[in-house]
N, C-alpha and C positions, 0 to 999 in steps of 0.2 A: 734435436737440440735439448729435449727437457733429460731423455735419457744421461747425453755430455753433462750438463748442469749436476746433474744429481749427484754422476761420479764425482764431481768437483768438490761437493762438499761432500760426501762419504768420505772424501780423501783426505780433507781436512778435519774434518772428526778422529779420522781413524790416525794422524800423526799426533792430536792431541792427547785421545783417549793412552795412545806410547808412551807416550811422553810421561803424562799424568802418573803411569803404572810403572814407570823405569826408575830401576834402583841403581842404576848406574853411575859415571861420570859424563861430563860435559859433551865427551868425544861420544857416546853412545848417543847424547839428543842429538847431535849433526847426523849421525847415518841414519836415524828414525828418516831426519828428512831430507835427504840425499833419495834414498830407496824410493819415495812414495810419487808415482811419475802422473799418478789417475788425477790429481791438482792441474797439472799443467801439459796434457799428454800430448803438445806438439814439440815437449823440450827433447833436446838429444841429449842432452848432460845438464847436471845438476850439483851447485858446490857449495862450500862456505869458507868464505875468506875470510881471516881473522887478524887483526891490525897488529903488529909487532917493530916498534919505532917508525922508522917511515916508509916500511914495507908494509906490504900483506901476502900473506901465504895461508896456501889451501891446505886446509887443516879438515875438510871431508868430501870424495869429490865422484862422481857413481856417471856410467854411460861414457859420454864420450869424452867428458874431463876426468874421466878415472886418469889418466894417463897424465894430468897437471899436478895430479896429488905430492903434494911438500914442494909446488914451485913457489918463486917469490918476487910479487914483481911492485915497483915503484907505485908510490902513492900517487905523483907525479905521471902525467898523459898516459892516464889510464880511467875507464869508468868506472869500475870499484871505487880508485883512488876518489874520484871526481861525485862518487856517492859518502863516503865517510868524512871529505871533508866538510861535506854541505847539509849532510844527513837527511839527503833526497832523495826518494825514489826515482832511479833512469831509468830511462828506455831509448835501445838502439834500434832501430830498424834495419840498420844496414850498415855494417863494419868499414864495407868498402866507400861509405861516403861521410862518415862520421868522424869531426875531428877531434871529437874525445877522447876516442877508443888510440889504444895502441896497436897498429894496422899489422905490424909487422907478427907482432905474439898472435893475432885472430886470424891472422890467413895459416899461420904455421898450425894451428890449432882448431882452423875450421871454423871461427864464431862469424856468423855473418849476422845473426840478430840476438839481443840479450834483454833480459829485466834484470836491473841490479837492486837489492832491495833492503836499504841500511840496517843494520843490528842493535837497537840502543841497548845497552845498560849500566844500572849504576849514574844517569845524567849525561853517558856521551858513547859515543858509536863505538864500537869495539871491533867491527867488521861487517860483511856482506851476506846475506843469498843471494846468488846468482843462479837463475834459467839462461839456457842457450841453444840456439839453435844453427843449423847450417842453413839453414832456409834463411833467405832474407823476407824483412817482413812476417814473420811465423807469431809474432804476437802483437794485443791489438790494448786497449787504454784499459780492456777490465781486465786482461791478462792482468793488468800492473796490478788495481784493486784485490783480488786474489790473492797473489802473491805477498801481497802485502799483509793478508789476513796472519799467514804464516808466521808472523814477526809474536805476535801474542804466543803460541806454543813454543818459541824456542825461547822467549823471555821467561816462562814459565818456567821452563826446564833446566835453566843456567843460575847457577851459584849464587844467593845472597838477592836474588830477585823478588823485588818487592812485592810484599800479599797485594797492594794494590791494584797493579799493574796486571797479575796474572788474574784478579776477579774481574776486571774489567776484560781482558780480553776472552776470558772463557764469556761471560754477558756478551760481548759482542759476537762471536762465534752463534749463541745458542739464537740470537734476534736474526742472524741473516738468515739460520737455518726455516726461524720460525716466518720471515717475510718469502722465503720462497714455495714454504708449502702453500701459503695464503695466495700468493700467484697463481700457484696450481691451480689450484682450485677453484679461483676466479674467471679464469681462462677456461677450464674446464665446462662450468656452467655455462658460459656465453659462447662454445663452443654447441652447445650438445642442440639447439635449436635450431640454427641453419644446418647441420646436418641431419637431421631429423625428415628438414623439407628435402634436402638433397637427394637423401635415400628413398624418401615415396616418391618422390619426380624420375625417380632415375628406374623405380621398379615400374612404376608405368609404362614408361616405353621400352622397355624390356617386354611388357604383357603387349604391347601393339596399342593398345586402349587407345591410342592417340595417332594410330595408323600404321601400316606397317612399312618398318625401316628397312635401307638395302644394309646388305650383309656385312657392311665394312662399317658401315653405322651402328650398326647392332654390335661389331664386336669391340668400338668404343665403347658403349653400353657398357656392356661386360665388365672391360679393366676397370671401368668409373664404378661399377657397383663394388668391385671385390675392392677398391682404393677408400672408397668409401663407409664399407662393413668394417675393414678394418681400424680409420679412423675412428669410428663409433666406439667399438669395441675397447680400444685406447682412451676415448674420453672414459667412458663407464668405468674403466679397472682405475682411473685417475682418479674419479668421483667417489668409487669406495674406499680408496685408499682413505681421501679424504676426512673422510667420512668415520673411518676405522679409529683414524690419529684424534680426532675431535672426538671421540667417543659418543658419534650421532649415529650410529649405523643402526637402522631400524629391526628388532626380531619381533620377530609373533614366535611364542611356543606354544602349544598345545598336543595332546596326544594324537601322535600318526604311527600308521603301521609301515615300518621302513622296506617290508618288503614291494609294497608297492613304490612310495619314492622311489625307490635306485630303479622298478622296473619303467616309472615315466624318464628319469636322467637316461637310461640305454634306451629308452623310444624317442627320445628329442636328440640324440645323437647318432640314432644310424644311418639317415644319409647323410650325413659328412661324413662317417668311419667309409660308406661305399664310395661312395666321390675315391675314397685316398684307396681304395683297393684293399679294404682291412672290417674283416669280420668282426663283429661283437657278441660273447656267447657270456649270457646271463642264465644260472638256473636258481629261479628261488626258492626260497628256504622251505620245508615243509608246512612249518608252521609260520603265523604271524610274527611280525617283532613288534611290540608298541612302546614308543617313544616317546616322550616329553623332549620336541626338539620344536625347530623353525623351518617347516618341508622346504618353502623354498630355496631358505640359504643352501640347505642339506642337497638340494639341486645345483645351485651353483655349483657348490663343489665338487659335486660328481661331473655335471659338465666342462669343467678344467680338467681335470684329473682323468678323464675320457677322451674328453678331445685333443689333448695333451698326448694321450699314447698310439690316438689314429695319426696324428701329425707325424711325428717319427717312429713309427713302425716301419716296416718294406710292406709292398704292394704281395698279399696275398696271405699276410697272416693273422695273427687274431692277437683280439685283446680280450683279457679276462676279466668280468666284473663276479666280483663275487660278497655275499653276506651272511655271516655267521657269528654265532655264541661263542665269549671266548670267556667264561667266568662270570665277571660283572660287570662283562663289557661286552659291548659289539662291536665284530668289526666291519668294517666296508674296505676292501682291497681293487686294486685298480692292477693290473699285470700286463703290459705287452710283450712283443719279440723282438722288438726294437735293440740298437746299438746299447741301451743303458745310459748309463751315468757315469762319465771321468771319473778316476779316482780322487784328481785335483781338482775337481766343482766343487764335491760332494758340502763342503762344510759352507760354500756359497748359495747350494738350492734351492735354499729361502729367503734370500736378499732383493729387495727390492731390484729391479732393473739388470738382475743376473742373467744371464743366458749364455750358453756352451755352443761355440761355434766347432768344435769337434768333431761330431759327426754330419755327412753328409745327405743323410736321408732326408728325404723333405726339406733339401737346404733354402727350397726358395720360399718356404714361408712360412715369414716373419712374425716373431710374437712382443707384446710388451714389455714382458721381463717383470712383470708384474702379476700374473695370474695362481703364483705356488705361493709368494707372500700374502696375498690377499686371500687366499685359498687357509694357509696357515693362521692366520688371524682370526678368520671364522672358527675354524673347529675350536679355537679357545676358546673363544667367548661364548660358545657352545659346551664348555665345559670337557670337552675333548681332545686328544694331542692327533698329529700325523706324522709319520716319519717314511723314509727309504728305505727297502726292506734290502740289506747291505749282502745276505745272504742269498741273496736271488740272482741267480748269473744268467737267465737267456735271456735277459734288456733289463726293464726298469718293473720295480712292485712298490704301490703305493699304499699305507693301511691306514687308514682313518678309525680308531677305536675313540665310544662314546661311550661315559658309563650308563648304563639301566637306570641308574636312581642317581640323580644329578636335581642340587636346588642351586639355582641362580639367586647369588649375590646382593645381585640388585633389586630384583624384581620379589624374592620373600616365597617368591610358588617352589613347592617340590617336584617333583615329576610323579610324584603320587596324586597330585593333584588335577582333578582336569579342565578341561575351560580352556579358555588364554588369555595370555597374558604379554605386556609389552618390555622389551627392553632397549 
């Protein structure tokens, strides 16, 4: 559910931020939001109907009202009509029992449920968006809310529309975004303690300590711990995101020798690389590396970016960690034999709640969608970038480069300096 949510407003940022940047005419702000389906992904088509005397006709229309595009139908016993003249958000549930709707146009055209959703400008409606689906019932009272947010970006984007109007609605846009992080993360915290108890009750009788279970007991046990690891793991990447966005994410830096780091990240991850049937081969550096970083973040990240390439790799091949000097940088490389990375992800990698159902390795398990954003965010505030190494064709290659001599912003230390220090 929180993953749905999030798409929902990335969706709606992402028609606005269009909008905002389109130097077009009127007809270009309706496809911006015709196209964008991640708002309302049970719709099958998606249109905008625009008032012209006492019709309306579909002037942008994408899915399965592509095929309606330039129709025109009466203002008169119809719910478009029945929304611009009342300038009310509708909602159809069901075509087949609603005597608003024109039954005759929604069976020829398939609508069995709709949100119609008024257009003001200028002081008086000028037409619709419309959601619709074949499904009856497919949308519910906060579909309507949503959908409604949409009215702000395309007032925005339409001719002679008042600075007013469009500040207000961008404010409203930016308060839901910022009341649903604050959900997160509320939820999040009062999440992380009953499952805390859950997980040491449930590792116990896993150990017997409490007696021993028959075998069908025990292999409940089992799905209940992995059900359970992984909801932890989801609160924790929620908690740092958190954490990230509020600029409370705790570091310690101080001087550490990175060759050790990466050698603890590959010793806290090879049984799960063996679990998955996937070697891990570290050979480190000759010499020392010494760093002004925060080891554990520096762990974190190698343990994403590790256990990231044991997860989809095949069963018997290796992942490469590797550290070395690359000027006045170092880097940390993460490499498996794994499928890679889509062409068409690639520029999504780093997006919150992203994941490629593409390939099939390791299809059955499931990650947050958050562990390469939150992964991304560290090494910057570390003073360091990461990217996909695009030139690497036998799976995926990850490089994490830091520089040598890095002074953090905030906290005034160089990395000449030793001690620690907090950011």
């Amino acid at each position: 559910m929180i993953k749905k949510e999030q798409d929902r407003f990335d969706g709606l940022l992402e028609i606005q931020n269009r909008i905002l940047s389109n130097k077009g005419d009127v007809q270009d702000i309706f496809k911006i939001i015709v196209s964008e389906y991640s708002v309302m992904p049970q719709a099958d088509g998606i249109a905008v109907e625009l008032l012209d005397g006492d019709q309306l006709f579909y002037a942008a229309a994408s899915g399965a009202s592509a095929a309606m595009l330039g129709l025109r139908i009466d203002l008169q016993n119809s719910l478009s009509g029945s929304s611009v003249l009342s300038g009310e958000l509708l909602l159809c549930r069901d075509s087949e029992s609603d005597p608003r709707v024109n039954r005759a146009t929604c069976q020829q055209f398939g609508l069995r449920s709709m949100i119609v959703v008024p257009i003001p400008h200028a002081g008086r409606t000028v037409g619709v968006l419309k959601y619709h689906s074949a499904t009856p019932k497919a949308f519910r009272d906060r579909d309507m809310f949503i959908a409604q947010l949409l009215v702000g970006p395309i007032a925005i984007g339409m001719s002679n529309v008042g600075e007013v109007d469009a500040i207000q609605a961008r404010n409203e846009l930016r308060e839901i975004v910022r009341l649903k992080e604050e959900l997160i993360c509320t939820v999040s915290h009062e999440l992380r303690t009953p499952l805390t108890s859950i997980f040491g009750s449930l590792r116990l009788l896993e150990s017997e300590v409490a007696g021993k279970l028959p075998d069908k007991a025990m292999a409940l046990v089992g799905i209940s711990l992995r059900s359970a690891k992984r909801l932890t793991l989801l609160v924790n990447d929620l908690l740092d995101m958190g954490a990230l966005d509020s600029g409370n994410m705790h570091f310690e830096l101080e001087m550490v020798d990175l060759c050790y780091v990466v050698q603890e990240a590959v010793l806290q991850n090879r049984d799960y690389a063996r679990q998955t049937g996937v070697t891990l081969d570290y050979t480190p550096p000759d010499a020392s590396i010494l760093l002004m970083t925060d080891q554990n973040r520096i762990i974190q990240v190698l343990n994403n970016l590790i256990s990231n390439a044991a997860k989809f790799s095949p069963e018997g091949s290796v992942v490469f960690v590797c550290l070395d000097l690359m000027g006045d940088h170092v880097r940390m490389r993460v490499a498996d034999q794994g499928p890679g990375i889509p062409n068409n992800f690639r520029h999504r990698l780093f997006n919150r709640f992203s994941q490629s159902h593409e390939t099939n390795i390791q299809s059955s398990i499931a990650g947050t969608g958050l562990g390469l954003s939150i992964t991304k965010a560290i090494v910057e505030r570390l003073g360091g970038t990461i990217q996909l190494d695009t030139t690497y064709n036998q799976g995926a290659a990850f490089d994490v480069m830091l520089p040598l001599l890095w002074s953090s912003t905030t906290s005034g230390t160089s990395a000449s300096e030793s001690g620690s220090t907090k950011l």
